[in-house]
C-alpha positions in Angstrom: 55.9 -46.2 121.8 58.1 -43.5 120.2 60.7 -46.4 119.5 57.9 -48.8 118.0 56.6 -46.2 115.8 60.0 -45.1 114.2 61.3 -48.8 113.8 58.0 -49.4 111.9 58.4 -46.4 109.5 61.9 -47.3 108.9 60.4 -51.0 107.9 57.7 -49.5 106.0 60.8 -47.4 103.6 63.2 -50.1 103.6 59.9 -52.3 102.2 59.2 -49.5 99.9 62.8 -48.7 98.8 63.7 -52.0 98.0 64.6 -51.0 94.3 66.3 -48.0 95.3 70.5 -47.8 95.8 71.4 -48.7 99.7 72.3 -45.1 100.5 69.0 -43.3 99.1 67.6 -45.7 101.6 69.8 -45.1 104.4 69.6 -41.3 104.0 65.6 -41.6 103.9 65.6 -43.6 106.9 67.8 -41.7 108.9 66.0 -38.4 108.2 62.5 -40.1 109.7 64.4 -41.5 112.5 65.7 -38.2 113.3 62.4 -36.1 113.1 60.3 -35.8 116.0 56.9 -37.5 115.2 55.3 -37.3 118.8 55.4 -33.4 119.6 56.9 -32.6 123.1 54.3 -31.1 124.5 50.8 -32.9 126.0 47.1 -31.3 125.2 44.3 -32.0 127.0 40.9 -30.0 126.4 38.0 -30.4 128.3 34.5 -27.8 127.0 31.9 -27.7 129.5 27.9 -26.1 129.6 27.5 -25.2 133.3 24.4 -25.8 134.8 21.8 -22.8 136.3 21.9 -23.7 140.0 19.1 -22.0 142.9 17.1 -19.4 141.2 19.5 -18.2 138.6 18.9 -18.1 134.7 23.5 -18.2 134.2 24.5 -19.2 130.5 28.1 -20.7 130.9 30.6 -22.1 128.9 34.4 -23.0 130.3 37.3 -24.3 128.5 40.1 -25.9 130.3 43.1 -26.9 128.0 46.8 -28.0 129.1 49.7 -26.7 126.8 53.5 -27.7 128.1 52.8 -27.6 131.5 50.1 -24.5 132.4 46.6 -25.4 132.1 44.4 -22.4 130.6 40.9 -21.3 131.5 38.4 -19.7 129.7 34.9 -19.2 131.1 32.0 -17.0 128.7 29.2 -16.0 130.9 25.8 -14.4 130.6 22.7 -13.7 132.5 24.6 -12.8 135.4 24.0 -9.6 138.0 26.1 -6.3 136.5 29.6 -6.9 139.2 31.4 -9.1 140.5 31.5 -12.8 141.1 32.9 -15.7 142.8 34.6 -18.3 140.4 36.2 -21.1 142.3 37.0 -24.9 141.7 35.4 -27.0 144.0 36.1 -30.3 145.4 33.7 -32.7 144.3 32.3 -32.9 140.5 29.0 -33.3 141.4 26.1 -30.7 140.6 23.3 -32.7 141.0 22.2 -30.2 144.4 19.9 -27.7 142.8 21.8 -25.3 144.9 25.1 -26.9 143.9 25.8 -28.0 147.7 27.2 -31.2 146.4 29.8 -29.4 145.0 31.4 -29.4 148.3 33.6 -27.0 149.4 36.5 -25.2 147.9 39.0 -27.5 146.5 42.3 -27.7 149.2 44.0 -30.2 148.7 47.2 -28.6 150.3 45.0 -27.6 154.0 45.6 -23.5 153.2 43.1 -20.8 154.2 41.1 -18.9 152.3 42.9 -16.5 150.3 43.7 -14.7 147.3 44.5 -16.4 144.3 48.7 -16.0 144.3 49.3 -14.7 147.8 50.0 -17.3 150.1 47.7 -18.8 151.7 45.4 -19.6 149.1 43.1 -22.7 148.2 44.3 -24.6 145.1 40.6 -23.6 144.1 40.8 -19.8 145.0 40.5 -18.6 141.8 39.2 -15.2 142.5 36.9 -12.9 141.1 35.7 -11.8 137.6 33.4 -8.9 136.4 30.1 -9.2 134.8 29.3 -5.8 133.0 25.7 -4.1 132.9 24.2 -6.8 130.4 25.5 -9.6 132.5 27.8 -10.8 130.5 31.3 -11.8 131.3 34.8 -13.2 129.4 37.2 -15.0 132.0 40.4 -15.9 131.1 43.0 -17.8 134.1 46.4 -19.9 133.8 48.4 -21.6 136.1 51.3 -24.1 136.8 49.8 -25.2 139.9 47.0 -27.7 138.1 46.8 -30.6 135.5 44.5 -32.1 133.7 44.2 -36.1 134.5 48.2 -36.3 135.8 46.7 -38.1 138.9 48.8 -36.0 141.2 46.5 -35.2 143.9 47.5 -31.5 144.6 47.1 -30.6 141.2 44.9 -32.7 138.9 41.5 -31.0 138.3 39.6 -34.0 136.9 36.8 -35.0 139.1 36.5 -31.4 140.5 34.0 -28.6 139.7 33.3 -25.3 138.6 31.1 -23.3 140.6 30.3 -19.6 140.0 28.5 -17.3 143.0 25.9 -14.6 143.3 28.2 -12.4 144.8 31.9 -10.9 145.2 35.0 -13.3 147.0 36.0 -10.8 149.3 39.6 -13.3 149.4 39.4 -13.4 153.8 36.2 -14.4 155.0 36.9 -18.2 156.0 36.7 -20.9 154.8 35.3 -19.7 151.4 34.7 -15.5 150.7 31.7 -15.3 151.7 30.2 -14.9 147.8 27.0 -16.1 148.2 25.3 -18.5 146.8 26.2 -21.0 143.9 24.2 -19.5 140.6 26.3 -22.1 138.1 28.1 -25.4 138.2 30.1 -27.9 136.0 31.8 -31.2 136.9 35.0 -31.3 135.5 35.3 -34.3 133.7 36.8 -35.7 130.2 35.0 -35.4 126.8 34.6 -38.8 125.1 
């Protein structure tokens, strides 16, 4: 594609430049040829509203976006209990369970235990915890090498996965999942068209 699109613009100035003397041409061409017209690195942004889930009143937005090869997280919370919370991916994008059961469980797509988020073993999901302060609100900010956004490898692509955000604390041993409590917020990970 790269190829196709600099072959066109040097057909598009030699159309152009017809007029012109051979080597104001040839310079011209040269110097678009040269420049890098598809940047290097790959974006992909994905904004999601979770969804209240069991008795909970949770305002959430999340942000995923990939820049050269991390994907970043950014999660805004309200409404929650003052302390901390559970934030995990899960491995199904489904939320339609008003107690966000169809979420499934933790996403582990390399068979680890439960852990914390960076020391071996750890779900690819194990995010970890986050603090909501004595208005409920929250700011969570997470990056990683470990995920991608639509790559299609299966250890590390997040599409078709969810968000799920607990009642309680991740204590980062209880097996299989922490032991936060229940599921007060869900999104399904999915592109926006």
């Amino acid at each position: 594609m790269k190829n196709t699109l600099y072959l066109l613009t040097a057909a598009f100035f030699l159309f152009a430049c017809q007029s012109a003397p051979k080597e104001e041409v040839k310079e011209v061409v040269e110097e678009v040829v040269t420049e890098e017209v598809v940047p290097e690195m790959t974006l992909n942004s994905i904004d999601m509203v979770m969804e209240a889930k069991g008795n909970s009143n949770v305002i959430a937005k999340v942000n995923f976006y990939q820049e050269n090869g991390r994907v970043y997280m950014t999660a805004s919370l309200e409404n929650l209990t003052q302390g901390k919370h559970g934030i995990h991916l899960h491995e199904n994008g489904d939320c339609s369970a008003e107690d966000g059961s169809s979420a499934g469980g933790h996403w582990n797509p390399t068979g680890e235990a439960h852990g914390k988020w960076g020391v071996p073993p750890f779900h690819r999901g194990d995010i970890g915890n986050f603090e909501a302060d004595k208005d409920g609100k929250a700011i969570f900010n997470f990056d990683t090498d470990l995920w991608c956004i639509g790559c299609g490898d299966a250890n590390m692509d997040i599409l078709g996965k969810s968000v799920i955000i607990h009642a309680g604390e991740d204590d980062c041993t209880s097996q299989p999942s922490g032991n936060a409590g229940a599921r007060v917020a869900c999104a399904a990970i999915a592109k926006n068209y």
